[in-house]
N, C-alpha and C positions, 0 to 999 in steps of 0.2 A: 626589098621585101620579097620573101618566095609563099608560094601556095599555101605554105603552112601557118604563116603570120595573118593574126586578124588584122582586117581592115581597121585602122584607128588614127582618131584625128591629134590626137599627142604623138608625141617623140621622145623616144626612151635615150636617153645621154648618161656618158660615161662620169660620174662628178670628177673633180679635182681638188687638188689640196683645199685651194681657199671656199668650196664648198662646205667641208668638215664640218663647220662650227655650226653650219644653217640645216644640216643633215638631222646633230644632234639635238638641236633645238625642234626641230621635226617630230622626232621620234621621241620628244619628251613633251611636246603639246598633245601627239597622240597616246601620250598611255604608256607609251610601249618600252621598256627596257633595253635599248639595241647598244651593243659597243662593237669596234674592232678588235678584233683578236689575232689577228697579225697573216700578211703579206694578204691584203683587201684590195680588192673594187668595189666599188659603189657607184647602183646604177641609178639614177635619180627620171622623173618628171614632172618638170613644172608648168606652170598657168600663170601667166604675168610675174615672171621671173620670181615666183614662189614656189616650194617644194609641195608637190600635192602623192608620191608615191617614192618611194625609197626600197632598195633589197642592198644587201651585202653581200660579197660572194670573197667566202674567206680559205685561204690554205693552211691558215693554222699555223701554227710555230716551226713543223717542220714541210715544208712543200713536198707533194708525193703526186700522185694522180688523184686525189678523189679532195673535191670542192664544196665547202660547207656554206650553202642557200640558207640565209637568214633575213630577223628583219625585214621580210616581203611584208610591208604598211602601206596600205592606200588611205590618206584622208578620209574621214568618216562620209565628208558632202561627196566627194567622187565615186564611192564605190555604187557597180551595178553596173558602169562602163569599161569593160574588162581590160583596164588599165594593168593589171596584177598578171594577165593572161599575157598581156604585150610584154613585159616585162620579162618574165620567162622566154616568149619565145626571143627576144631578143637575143637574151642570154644564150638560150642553148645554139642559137645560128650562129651565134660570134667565132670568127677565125682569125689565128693569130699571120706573125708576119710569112709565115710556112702555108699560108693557106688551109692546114689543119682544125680543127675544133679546139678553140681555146680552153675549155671547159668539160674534159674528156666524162666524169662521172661528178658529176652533182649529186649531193643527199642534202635532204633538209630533213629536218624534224619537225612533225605538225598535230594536232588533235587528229586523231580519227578520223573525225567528222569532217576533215579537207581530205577525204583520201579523194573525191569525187573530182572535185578540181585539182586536184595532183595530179589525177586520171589523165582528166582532159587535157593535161598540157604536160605528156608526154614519159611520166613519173609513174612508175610500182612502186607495188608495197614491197618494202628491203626491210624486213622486221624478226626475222628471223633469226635466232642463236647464230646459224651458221653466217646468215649476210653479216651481221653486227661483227663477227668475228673477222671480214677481212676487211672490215675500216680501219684507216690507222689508229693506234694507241688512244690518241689525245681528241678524237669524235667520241672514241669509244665511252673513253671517260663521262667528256661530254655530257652524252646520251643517258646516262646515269645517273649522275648529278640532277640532269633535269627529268628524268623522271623520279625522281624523289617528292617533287612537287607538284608532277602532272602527270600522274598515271595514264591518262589517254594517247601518252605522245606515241605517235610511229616514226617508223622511220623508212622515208622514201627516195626514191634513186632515179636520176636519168643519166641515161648512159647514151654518147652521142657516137655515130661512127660517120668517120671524114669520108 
């Protein structure tokens, strides 16, 4: 854990296959609409071998540099213990077998109203005609689609240097 990561008494782990089924079933007790959309990690944590906070961290169909943060669900009883904070910083410390940043640029798409906590963990606002224009194709799309239905969405970025 470095200086940047909060103190927390959970453990943020990488799921695996046979997690899958318990992820989806997570994120369909919670409400929440999450799928895979191709070449994914999922970082899960649980409390007595139950899922209590899930994110996805998806390259999309074509792998490029820039990593689509979705899915960040905390259990309704857990939240206020910034479970979703650890989570992140997890994420963006992670190094691959090169010792580099696995995770070179991260964007997520969120209301507005989480620009605050995007803030704090690390994330600008990337909302821009121009930023939008140098995500790959298939964010782009993305981004569109769902603002179709969520006018408030932004769009934010962490960018990590090894």
């Amino acid at each position: 854990m470095n200086a940047d990561t909060p103190f927390s008494p959970y453990r943020v782990i990488k799921a695996i296959k046979t997690d899958k089924k318990d992820i989806l079933r997570f994120y369909k007790n919670q409400q929440y609409a999450a799928s895979f959309i191709g070449h994914d990690q999922c970082y899960i944590v649980k409390i007595d071998q139950c899922i209590v906070a899930s994110v996805i961290i998806s390259a999309g169909q074509d792998p490029g540099d820039f990593w689509l943060l979705h899915g960040l669900v905390t259990d309704k009883a857990q939240r206020g213990k910034n479970i979703a904070s650890l989570m992140l910083h997890t994420i963006i410390s992670e190094k691959n077998e090169r010792k580099k940043a696995r995770y070179k640029n991260l964007i997520c798409f969120a209301d507005k109203a989480l620009k605050a906590f995007y803030s704090s963990n690390h994330f600008i606002l990337y909302n821009t005609r121009d930023d939008i224009a140098q995500l790959p194709e298939e964010f782009q799309q993305r981004l569109i689609r769902y603002r179709e239905k969520q006018k408030n969405l932004h769009c934010f970025r962490c960018s990590v240097n090894d």
